[in-house]
N, C-alpha and C positions, 0 to 999 in steps of 0.2 A: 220534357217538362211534365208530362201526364204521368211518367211513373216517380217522379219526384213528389207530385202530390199525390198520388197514392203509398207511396212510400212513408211519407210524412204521417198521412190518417193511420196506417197501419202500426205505428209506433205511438201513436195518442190514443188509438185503441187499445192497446193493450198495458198502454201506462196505466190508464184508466182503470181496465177492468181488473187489473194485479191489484189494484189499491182498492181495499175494504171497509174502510173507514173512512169519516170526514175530516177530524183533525189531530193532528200528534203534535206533542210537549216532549222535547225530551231534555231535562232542568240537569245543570252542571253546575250550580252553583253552590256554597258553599254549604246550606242551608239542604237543597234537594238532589244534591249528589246523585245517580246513578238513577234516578227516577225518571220514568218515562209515561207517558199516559195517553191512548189512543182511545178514539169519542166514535162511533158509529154514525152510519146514515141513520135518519126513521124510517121505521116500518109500522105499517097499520095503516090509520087514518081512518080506522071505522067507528059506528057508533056502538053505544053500550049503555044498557038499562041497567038502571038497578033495582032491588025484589019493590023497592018503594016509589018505581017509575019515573027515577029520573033520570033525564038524557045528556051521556056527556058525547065526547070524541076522544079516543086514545090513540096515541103513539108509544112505540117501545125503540129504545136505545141500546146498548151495550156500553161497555167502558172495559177497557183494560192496564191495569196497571201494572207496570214491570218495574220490580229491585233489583238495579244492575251495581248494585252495592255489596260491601262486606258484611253489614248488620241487618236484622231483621227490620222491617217495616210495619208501624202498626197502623191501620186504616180505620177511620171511624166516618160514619156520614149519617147525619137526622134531620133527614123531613118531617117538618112539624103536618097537623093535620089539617092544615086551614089554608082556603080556597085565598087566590092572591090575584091583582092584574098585575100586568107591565106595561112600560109607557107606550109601546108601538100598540097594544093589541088591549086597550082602556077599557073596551067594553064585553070582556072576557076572559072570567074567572080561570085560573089552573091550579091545581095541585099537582104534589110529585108525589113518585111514591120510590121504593127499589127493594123489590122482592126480595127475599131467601135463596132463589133457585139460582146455582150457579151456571155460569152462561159461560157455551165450549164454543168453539171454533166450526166444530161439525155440526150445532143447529145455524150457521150462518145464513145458509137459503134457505131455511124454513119457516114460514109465514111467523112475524112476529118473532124471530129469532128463537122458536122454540120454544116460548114461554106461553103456560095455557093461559091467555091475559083475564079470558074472564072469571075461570074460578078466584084467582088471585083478586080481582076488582070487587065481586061479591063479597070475599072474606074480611078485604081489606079497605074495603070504600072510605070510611070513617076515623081511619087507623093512623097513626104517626107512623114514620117508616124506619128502621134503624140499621144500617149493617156495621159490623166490627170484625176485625178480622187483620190474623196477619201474614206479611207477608214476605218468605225467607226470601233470603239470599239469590239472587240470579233466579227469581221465579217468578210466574207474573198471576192475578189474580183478576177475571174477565166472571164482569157482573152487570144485571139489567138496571134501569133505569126506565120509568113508565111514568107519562107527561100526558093528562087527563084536562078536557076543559069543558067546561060547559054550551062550548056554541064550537064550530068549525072556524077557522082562522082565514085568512084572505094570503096563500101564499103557503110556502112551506118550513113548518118548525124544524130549527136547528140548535140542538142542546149538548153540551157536555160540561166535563170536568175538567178546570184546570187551577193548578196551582200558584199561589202569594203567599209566598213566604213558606210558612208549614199550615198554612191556611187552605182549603179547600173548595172551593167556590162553584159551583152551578150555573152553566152561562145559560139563559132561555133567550135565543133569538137576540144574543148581545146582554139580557138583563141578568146581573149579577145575583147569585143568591148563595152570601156564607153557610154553608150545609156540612163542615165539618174538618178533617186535619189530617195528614198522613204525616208520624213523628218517626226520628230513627231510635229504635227499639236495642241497643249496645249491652 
C-alpha cells in the first residue's frame, strides 16, 4: 500500500513540475484553426516606486502563442493607459501593460521571467501598451504581460489570454478584458 502511494505522489510530482504554465487553449475551430495559446504562472508580487513616489505591486506573466496552421498569423494586443477595478478585487485599481522584450523559454526560472520590470515600469508607467506582430507558420511567439495595482490583493492573481472568436480577451482573476485579435494572415 505504501509504495502505491508513493508511487502515485511520484507521478503528480512530476506532472506537475513538467508543466510550466497555468493554462493552455488549443482552438480547432473553424475561425482559430491550428491556434494554441499557453498563459504562465505569476511571478513577482513586489512592490515599485515610481520617480513620483507612487506605490504600486507588480506581477509578470508570459504568453505563448503557436500557429499550428498553413498561413501566417497576425497578433495585435492594446492596453489602454487607465487604471481599472474588477468586481472581485472593488477596491483596487490595475493597469496592464506588455513590454517590447521578447520572452524565451530559457528566462523561465529567472526572477520575473527575465524581464528587468523596473526599467520598463519607469519608462512606461503612463504609457498605453501595444504589441503587433506576426506569426508564421508552425512557429510560436512567447511574450510578457505585466499586471500593476495599486494596493496588494487578498489571494493570488491569475491572468492570461484566451481567445472568442478572432477576438482576443484578457482574463484578470476571471474579469474579461477585450485587448485585441489574432487574424489569419492568407
Amino acid at each position: 500500500m505504501k509504495f502505491h502511494i508513493v508511487f502515485i505522489l511520484f507521478l503528480l510530482s512530476n506532472t506537475t513540475m513538467g508543466q510550466n504554465f497555468h493554462t493552455e487553449f488549443e482552438y480547432d475551430n473553424e475561425i482559430n484553426k491550428g491556434i494554441t495559446i499557453q498563459n504562465s504562472y505569476p511571478k513577482g508580487g513586489q512592490r515599485f516606486k515610481t520617480k513620483n513616489g507612487k506605490k504600486y505591486v507588480y506581477v509578470t506573466f508570459w504568453t505563448c502563442v503557436t500557429n499550428k496552421s498553413s498561413s501566417n498569423l497576425e497578433l495585435e494586443i492594446d492596453f489602454l493607459a487607465n487604471l481599472f477595478a474588477i468586481p472581485s478585487e472593488p477596491d483596487i485599481n490595475f493597469k496592464l501593460f506588455i513590454p517590447n522584450d521578447e520572452m524565451t523559454l530559457e528566462k523561465e526560472k529567472l526572477p520575473n521571467y527575465g524581464l528587468d520590470i523596473i526599467s520598463f515600469l519607469d519608462e512606461n508607467i503612463n504609457k498605453p501598451s501595444r504589441l503587433k506582430t506576426v506569426i508564421e507558420p508552425n512557429n510560436s511567439y512567447l511574450f510578457y504581460s505585466v499586471v500593476i495595482s495599486d494596493k496588494g490583493v487578498n489571494g493570488t492573481i491569475r491572468a492570461g489570454f484566451v481567445l472568442q472568436k478572432d477576438e482576443l480577451v484578457y482574463k484578470l482573476n476571471n474579469y474579461e478584458i477585450n485587448c485585441g485579435k489574432i487574424t489569419n494572415k492568407n
